[in-house]
N, C-alpha and C positions, 0 to 999 in steps of 0.2 A: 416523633417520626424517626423511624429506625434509618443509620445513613445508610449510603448506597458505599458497597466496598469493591475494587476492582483489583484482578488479581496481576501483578504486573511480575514479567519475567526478568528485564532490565531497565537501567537507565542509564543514558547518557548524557553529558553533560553540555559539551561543545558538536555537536553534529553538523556538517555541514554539505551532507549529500541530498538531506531529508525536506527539501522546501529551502524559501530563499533565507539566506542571511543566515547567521548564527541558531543553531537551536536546540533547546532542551527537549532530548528524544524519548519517549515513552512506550516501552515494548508490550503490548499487554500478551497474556498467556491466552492459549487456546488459538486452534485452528483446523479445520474441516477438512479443508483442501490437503493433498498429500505428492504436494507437487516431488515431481522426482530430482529436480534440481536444487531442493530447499537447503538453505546453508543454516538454517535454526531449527531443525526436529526438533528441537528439547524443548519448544513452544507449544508444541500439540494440544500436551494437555492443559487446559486451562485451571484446573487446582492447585497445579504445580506451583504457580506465580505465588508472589509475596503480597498479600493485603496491606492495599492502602487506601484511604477515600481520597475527594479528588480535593480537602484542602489541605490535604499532610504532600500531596506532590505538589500543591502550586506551590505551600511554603520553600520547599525543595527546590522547586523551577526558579522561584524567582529570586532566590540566592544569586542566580548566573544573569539576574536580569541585564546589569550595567554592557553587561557586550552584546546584547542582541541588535543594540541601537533602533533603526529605523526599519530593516525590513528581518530582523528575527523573530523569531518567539517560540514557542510548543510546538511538538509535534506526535502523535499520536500513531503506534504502526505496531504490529505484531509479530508471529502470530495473525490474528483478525482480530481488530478493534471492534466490528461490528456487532460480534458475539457478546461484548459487552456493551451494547448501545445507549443504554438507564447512564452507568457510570461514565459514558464518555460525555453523554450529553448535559449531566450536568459540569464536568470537568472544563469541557468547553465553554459555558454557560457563565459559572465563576468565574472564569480565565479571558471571558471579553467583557465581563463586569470592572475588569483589571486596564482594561486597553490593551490584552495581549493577541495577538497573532494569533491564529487555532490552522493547525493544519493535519487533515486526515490521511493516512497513508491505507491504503485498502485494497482488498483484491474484489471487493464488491459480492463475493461469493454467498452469503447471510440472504441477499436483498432480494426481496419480494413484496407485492403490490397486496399481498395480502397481510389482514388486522391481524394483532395490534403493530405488528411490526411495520408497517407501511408509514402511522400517524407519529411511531417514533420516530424511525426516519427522515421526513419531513422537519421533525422540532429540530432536532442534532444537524440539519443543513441549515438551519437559520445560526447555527453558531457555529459554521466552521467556514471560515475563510477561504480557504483551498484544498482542495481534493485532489493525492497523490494517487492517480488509477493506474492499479496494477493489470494489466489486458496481458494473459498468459499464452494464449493461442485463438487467433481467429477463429480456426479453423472448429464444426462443434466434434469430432472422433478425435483430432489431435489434440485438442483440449481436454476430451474425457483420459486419453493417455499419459498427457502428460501431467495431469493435477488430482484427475480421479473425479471430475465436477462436471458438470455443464456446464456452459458460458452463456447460455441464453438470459439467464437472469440478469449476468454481468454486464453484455452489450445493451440489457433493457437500461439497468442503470446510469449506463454510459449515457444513454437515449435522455432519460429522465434530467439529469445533471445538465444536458444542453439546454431544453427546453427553459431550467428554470436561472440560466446562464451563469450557473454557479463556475469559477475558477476552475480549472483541470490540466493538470500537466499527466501526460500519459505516459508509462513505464513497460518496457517490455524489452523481458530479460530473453539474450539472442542464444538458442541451443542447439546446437548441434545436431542434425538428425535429427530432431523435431520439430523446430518454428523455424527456422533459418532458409528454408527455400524462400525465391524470388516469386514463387505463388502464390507464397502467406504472406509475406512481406508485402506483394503487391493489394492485397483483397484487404489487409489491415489498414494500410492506409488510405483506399478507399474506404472504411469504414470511419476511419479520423477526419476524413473530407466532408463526412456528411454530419458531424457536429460543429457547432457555432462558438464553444469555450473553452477551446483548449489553446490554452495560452503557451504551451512546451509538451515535448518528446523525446523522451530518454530511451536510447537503448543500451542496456546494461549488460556488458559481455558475460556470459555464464562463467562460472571462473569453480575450483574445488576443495576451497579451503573450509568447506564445512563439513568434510567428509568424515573426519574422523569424529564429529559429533554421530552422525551415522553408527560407526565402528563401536562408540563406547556408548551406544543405547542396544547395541546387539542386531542393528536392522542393518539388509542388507541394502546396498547402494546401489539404487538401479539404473544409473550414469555409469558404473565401474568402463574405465577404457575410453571414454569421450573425453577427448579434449577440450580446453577452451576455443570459441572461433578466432580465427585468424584475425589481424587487423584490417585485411582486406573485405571480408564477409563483415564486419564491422561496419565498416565506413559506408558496404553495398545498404546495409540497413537503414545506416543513418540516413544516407541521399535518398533510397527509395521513401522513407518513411517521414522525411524532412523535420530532419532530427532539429531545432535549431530554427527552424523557419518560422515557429510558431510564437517563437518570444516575443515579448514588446519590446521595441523600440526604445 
């Protein structure tokens, strides 16, 4: 049986933004979306990444085991991991054969209810513990502007993931002049009121220090002149969107 190889962009070793506790980060290559605020272009493309199957990374992962302790483990994020769904899903697969943690980082942008990809998807939820959802714009024209995508499919998923009460902390990065009104802000978290799993809500200030991965791929920056939001537009996100209210106890 020929293995399954996954093209990965980086890794990290100690991460500790990416899911709880301690975590071995795994960036894989490739990604669809073309969000304008993206601080990794150089993920795009997916051949670019460096082949590995998924037991030369746990080998790898679990070198850092001794500090993950009780609530670390893997973490899977891109790019879109989901464009690799074969290689994630046995990565996770191995990886809870282990007792480790599996956690997905995702903009959900892949998912659809249609074969084969719907029955993958499904397998690859039975091995990951928690799902990092990236929600880029409620809104569906500010969405197509600001990532180049629909979000219909994304909210589907979002939809799909409560029902089946899988883990969800929700992420959404705050921008300036495109998601940051008190409209979107408000309509999104009515959209996070009507799912049942989400355990946390992160809002992630849009910040520019990926810019000049921009600069030296020769693409132009289509933020040029936006600044980061304030920490007041911040904090309006976090309370409208109850950043923090979601956690467990």
């Amino acid at each position: 049986m020929e293995k399954i190889t996954g093209y990965v962009h980086s890794l990290e070793s100690f991460g500790s933004v990416d899911g709880p506790g301690v975590r071995y980060v795994i960036f894989l290559s490739g990604c669809a979306m073309r969000c304008q605020f993206c601080h990794n272009p150089d993920t795009w493309e997916m051949k670019s990444g460096h082949p590995y199957t998924a037991d030369q990374l746990l080998e790898k992962a679990c070198r850092y085991r001794t500090y993950w302790k009780q609530k670390g483990g893997i973490t899977v994020s891109g790019g879109e991991p989901l464009l690799q769904i074969d290689f994630v899903t046995e990565l996770f697969r191995k990886a809870q054969e282990k007792g480790i943690h599996t956690t997905l980082d995702t903009s959900a942008n892949p998912f659809t209810t249609k074969e084969p990809f719907y029955s993958k998807w499904k397998e690859l939820m039975q091995y990951t513990d928690l799902i990092l959802l990236d929600i880029k714009h409620i809104d569906p024209e500010g969405h197509l502007e600001l990532t180049g995508q629909p979000n219909d499919n994304i909210l589907a998923m979002a939809r799909e993931l409560s029902d089946m009460g899988k883990p969800v902390w929700i992420r959404h990065v705050l921008v300036p002049e495109r998601n940051d009104k008190d409209e979107y802000l408000y309509r999104l978290a009515d959209f996070i009121h009507t799912l049942k799993n989400v355990e946390r809500v992160e809002v992630l200030p849009y910040h520019t220090l990926g810019v000049f991965k921009w600069e030296n791929l020769g693409i132009p920056y289509p933020l040029e002149g936006i600044k980061p939001p304030t920490k007041e537009r911040v904090e309006n996100a976090e309370r409208v969107l109850g950043a923090g209210a979601f956690a467990k106890k």
